[in-house]
C-alpha positions as CSV (number, residue, x, y, z in Angstrom):
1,X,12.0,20.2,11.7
2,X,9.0,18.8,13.9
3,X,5.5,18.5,12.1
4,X,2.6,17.5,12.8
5,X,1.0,14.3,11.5
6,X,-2.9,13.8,10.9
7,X,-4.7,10.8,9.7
8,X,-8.7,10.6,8.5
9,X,-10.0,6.9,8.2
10,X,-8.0,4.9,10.8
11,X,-8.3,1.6,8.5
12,X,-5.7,-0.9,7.5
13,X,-3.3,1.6,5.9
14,X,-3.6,4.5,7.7
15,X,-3.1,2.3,11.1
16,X,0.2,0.6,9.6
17,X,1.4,4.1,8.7
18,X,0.6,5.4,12.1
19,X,2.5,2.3,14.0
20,X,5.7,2.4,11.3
21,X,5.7,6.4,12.4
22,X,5.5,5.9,16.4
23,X,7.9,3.0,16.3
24,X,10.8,4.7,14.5
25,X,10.1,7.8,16.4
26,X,9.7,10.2,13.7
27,X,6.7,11.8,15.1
28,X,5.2,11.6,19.1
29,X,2.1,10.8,20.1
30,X,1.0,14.0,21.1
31,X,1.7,15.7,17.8
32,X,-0.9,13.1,15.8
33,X,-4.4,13.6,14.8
34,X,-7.0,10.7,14.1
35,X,-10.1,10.5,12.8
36,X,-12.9,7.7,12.4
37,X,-16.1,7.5,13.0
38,X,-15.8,4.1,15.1
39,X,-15.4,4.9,18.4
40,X,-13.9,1.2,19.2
41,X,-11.1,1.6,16.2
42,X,-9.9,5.1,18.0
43,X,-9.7,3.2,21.3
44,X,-6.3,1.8,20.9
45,X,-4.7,4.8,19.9
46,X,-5.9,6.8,22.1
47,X,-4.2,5.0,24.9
48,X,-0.8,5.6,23.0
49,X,-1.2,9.3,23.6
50,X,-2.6,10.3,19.5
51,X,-5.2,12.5,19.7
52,X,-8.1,10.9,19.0
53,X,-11.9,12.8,17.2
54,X,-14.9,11.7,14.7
55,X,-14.8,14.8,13.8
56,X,-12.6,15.0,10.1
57,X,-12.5,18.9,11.2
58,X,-10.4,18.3,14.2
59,X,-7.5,16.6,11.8
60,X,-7.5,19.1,9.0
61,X,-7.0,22.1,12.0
62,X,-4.4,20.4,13.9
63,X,-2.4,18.8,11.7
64,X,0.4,20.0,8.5
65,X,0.2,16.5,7.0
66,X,-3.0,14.8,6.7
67,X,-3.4,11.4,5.0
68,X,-6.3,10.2,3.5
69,X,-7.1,6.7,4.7
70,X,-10.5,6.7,3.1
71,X,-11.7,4.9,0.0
72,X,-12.7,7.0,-3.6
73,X,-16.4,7.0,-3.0
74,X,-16.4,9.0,0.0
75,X,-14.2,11.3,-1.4
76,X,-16.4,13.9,-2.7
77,X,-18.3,13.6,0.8
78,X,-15.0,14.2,2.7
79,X,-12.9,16.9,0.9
80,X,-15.6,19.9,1.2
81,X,-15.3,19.4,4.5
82,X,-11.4,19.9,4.6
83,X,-11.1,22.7,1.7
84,X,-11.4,25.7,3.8
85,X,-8.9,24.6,6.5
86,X,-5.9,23.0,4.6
87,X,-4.5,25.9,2.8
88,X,-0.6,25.5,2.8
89,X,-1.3,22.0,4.3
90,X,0.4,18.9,2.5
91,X,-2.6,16.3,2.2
92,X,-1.7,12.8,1.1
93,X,-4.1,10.5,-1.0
94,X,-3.7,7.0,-1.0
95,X,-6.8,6.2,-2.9
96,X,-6.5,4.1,-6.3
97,X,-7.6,6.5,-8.8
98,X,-7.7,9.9,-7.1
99,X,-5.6,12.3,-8.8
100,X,-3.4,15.1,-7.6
101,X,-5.4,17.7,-10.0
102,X,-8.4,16.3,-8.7
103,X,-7.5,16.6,-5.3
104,X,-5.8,20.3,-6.3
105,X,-9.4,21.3,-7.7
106,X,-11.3,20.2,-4.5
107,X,-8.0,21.7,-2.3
108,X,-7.0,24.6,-3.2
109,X,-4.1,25.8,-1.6
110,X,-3.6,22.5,-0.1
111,X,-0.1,20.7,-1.7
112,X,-1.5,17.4,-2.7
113,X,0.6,14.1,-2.9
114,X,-0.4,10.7,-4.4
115,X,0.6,7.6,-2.6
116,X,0.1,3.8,-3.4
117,X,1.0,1.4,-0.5
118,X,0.1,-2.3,0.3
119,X,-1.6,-4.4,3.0
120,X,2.3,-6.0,4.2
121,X,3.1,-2.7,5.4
122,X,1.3,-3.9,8.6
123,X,4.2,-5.9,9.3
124,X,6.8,-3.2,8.4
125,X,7.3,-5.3,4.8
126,X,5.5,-2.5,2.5
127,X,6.0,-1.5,-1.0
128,X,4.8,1.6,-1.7
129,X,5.1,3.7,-4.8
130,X,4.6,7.7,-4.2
131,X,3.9,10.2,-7.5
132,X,6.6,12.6,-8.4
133,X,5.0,16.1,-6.8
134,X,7.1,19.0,-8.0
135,X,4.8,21.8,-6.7
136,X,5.6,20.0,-2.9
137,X,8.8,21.2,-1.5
138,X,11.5,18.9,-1.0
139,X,12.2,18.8,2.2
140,X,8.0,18.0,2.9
141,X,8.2,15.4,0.1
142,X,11.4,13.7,1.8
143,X,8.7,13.7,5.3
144,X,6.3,12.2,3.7
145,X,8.4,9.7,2.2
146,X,9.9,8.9,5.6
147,X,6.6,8.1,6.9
148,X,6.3,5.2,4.5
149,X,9.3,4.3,4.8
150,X,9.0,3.6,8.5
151,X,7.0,0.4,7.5
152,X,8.7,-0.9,4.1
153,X,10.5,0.2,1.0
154,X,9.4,3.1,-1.3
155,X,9.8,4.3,-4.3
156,X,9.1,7.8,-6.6
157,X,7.4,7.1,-10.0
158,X,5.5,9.3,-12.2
159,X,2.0,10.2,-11.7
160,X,0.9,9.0,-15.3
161,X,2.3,4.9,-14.1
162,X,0.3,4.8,-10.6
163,X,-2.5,3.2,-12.2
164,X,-0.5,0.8,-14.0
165,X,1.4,0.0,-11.0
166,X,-1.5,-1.3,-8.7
167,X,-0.9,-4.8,-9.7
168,X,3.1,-4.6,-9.4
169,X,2.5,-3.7,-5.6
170,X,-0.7,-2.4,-4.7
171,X,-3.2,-5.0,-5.6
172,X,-0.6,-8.1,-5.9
173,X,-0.3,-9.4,-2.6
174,X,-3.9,-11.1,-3.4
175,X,-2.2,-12.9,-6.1
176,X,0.5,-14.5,-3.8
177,X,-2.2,-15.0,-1.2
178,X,-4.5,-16.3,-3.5
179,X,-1.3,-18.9,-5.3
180,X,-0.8,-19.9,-1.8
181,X,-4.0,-20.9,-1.1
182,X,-4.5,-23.3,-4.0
183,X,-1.4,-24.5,-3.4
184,X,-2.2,-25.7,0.4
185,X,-5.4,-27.1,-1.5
186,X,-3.7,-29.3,-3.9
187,X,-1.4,-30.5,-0.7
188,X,-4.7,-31.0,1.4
189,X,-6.1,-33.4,-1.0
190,X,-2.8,-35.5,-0.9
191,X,-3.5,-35.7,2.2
192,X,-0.7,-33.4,3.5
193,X,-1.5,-31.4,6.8
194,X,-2.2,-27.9,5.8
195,X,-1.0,-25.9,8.6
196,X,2.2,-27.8,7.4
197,X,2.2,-27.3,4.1
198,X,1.4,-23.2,4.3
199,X,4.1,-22.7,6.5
200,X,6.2,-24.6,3.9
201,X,4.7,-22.7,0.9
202,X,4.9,-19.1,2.5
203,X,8.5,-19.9,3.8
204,X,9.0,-20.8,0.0
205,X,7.7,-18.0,-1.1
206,X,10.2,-15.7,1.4
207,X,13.3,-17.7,0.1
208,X,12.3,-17.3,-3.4
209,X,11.5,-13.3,-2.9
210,X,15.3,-13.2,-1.4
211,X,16.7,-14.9,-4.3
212,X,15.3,-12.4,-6.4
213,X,16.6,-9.2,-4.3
214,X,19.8,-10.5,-3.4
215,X,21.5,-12.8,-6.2
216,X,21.4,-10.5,-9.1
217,X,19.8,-12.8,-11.3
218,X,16.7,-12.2,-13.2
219,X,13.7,-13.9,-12.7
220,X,13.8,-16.4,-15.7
221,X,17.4,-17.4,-14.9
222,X,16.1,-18.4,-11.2
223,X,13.5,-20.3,-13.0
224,X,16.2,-22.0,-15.1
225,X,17.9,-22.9,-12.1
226,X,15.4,-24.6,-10.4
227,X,14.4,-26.7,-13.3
228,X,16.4,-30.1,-14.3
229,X,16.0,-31.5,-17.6
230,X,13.1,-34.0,-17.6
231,X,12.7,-33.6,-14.0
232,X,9.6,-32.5,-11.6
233,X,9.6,-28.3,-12.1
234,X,9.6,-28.7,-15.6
235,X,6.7,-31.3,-15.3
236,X,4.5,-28.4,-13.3
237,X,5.4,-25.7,-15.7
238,X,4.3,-27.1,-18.4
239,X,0.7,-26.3,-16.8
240,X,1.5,-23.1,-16.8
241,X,2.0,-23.2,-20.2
242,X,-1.5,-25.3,-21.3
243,X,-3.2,-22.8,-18.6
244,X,-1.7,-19.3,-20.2
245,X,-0.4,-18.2,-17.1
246,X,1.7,-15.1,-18.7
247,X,-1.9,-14.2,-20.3
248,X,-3.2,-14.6,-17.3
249,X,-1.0,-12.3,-15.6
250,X,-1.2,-9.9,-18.0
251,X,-5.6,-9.3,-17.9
252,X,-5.1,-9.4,-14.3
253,X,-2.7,-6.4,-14.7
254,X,-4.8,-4.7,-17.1
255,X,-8.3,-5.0,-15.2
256,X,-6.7,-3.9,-12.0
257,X,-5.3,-0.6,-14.2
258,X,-8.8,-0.2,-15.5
259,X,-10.7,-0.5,-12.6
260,X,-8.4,2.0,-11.3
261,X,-9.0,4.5,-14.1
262,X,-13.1,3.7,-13.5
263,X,-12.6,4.8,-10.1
264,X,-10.6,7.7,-10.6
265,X,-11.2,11.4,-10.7
């Protein structure tokens, strides 16, 4: 079945979505609605054929599926304008902390879905988590899934863990950025190139992720692996455990959940 595919906010997200979508051919050109203000980020796609407006009104007319590429606070600027033309629409979130009864109360008619993705999905690596939707039907929620899945993996969780999972996908590729970073810092000050040592530490850090998909082993007995007794590993970890790093995981988890529930609605 062919639908149509819109897109409001033509940021980071929305664009990977859009270039996963047109690259695995599950939806032309010509059937794809954009919005932005920004005259210079609907440039490029409008050379690709997507039909291209600043006008938020143009998307929500044209379109059966409209994703919301646009942060919470302009939410309650942006959804009046859609209300009265997305009745029987499917209109996808992927906002930390909007909920699908908030969206339901500013959309009604409109079959609302919740979607959490992350910045890798620019590459076609994404993990993106999607709330269960039982009022959408199931041949929509499979489209919608598809389109997410056209630039990484995805899976279907509950509404009531979205929160919770920001820093299992959504937030957490800050965390490897940010490890990687102070890693190419300590090597810097050994006085190891750096361009050198990132491309060691990030193809480390692709190795290590494949270990964990593809061996079967848990993340502690790869750990265990990797250690000798008295050796080097086992040296380094022991800063991990003077610094608290499992604590230090943990608030990091929790503030990203609450800062979620402080933005939601």
């Amino acid at each position: 079945m062919e639908r149509t595919l819109g897109a409001i906010g033509a940021g980071n997200m929305a664009g990977a979505i859009l270039s996963g979508v047109l690259a695995k051919g599950l939806v032309e050109p010509e059937d794809i609605w954009l919005s932005n203000p920004s005259p210079e980020k609907l440039e490029p796609w409008k050379k690709l054929g997507v039909h291209v407006s600043s006008d938020n009104a143009d998307v929500a007319k044209n379109a059966q599926v409209i994703v919301l590429g646009i942060k919470p606070q302009i939410f309650d600027a942006v959804l009046p304008q859609l209300a009265p033309l997305v009745q029987g629409k499917c209109v996808v979130s992927l906002a930390p902390g909007i909920s699908m009864g908030y969206l339901r109360e500013r959309l009604p008619g409109a079959m609302v879905m919740r979607v959490m993705p992350n910045t890798p999905m620019k590459l076609g690596e994404g993990a993106t988590v999607v709330a269960q939707a039982p009022d959408v039907p199931e041949d929509l929620f499979r489209f919608v899934v598809s389109l997410f899945e056209s630039a990484g993996t995805v899976a279907v969780i509950p509404e009531s863990q979205m929160d919770d999972f920001i820093a299992v996908s959504g937030s957490s590729p800050a965390f490897f950025f940010r490890m990687a970073a102070a890693m190419v810092d300590s090597a810097k000050a050994a006085g190891i190139d750096p361009d050198l040592a990132l491309s060691m530490v990030a193809q480390t850090m692709v190795g290590s992720a494949a270990m964990l998909t593809r061996t079967g082993l848990t993340a502690q007995e790869l750990t265990r692996q990797v250690c000798s007794p008295g050796g080097t590993t086992l040296a380094a970890l022991t800063a991990f455990d003077d610094y608290r790093f499992e604590e230090m995981m943990d608030q990091a988890a929790a503030r990203c959940a609450q800062r979620s529930r402080e933005l939601g609605r």
